[in-house]
Structures are given as C-alpha cells and as structure tokens.
N, C-alpha and C positions, 0 to 999 in steps of 0.2 A: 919631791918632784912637783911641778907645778902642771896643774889639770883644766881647762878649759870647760866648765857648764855650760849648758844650752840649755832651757826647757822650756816645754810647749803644753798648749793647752791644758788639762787641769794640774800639771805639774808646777807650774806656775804659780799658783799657791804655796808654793815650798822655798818660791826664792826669797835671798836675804836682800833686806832691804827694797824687793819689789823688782829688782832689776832681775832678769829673765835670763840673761848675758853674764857669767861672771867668771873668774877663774879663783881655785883654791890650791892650796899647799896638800899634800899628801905621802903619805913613808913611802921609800921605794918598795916596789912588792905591792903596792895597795890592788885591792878586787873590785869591782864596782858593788860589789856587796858592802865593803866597809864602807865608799863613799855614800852608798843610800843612808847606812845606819847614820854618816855624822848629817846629814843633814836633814833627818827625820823624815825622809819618805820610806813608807811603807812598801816595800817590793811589790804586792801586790794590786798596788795602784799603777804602774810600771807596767802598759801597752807597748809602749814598742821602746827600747835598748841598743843606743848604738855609737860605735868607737870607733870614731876616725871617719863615719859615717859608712861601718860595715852593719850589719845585724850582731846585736851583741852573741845572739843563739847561736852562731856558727864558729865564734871560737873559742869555746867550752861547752864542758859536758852541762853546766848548770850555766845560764846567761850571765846569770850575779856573781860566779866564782872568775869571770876571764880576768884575770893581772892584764894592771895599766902602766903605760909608762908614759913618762917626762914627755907633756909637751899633747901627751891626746886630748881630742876633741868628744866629748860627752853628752850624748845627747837625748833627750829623755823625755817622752811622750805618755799623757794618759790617751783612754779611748779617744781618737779620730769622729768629730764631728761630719755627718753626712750634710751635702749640700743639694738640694733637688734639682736645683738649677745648671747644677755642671756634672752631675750624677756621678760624684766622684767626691773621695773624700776631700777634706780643707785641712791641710797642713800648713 
C-alpha cells in the first residue's frame, strides 16, 4: 500500500533526501509504529500524529498501534514553535 508523508518542524530532519513531502510503499496491515521504525524516528520525538488529518490518539488504544491503509495521509509534527506575535502556535 502506498502511504503519503508529511512532516513538520523538527520532524523534518528525518526526511529522505530533504524533501518534507514524500510518499512510501508499506505491507498491508502497516501501524504507524512500523512506519516510524523504517524511517528512524523515534516515537518519542512525535508531538503531534495524524491520519488522514484525524488525531492519531483517537483511533487506537496506543497513537503508534492505529493500522493504516492504501492511500492515507501521514502527518507528523515535533513540538509546535510559539509565535509572540500571533500568540498562537506556527504550524
């Protein structure tokens, strides 16, 4: 199945080739747990998780155990820089 990455601010650092935008191949079945393992981020870097552009935390008991399928949108944020000026975060 083919998966759609997104990622933002310090996640960023984890894309291949620099591009922030990519899409990967994945088994059917895949968790967003096994996509962090193949692309070496550490869960715990992982601010905010989100599929299809839900909160990954609302559909699974664990955020990293939700199964993905063909064609989702993956989106994957570290901590949210504050902005003083629009006193609101910068996404």
């Amino acid at each position: 199945m083919k998966l759609e990455i997104r990622l933002y601010n310090s996640m960023q650092r984890y894309a291949p080739d620099g591009r922030a935008r990519f899409a990967i191949e994945a088994g059917p079945g895949s968790t967003l747990r096994e996509v962090l393992h193949r692309l070496q981020i550490p869960a715990g870097q992982v601010f905010i998780a989100l599929r299809n552009g839900v909160n990954a935390e609302l559909l699974a008991d664990d955020r990293f155990d939700a199964r993905l399928a063909d064609g989702d949108a993956i989106a994957l944020s570290g901590p949210i820089p504050w902005s003083r000026g629009y006193s609101s975060p910068v996404i």
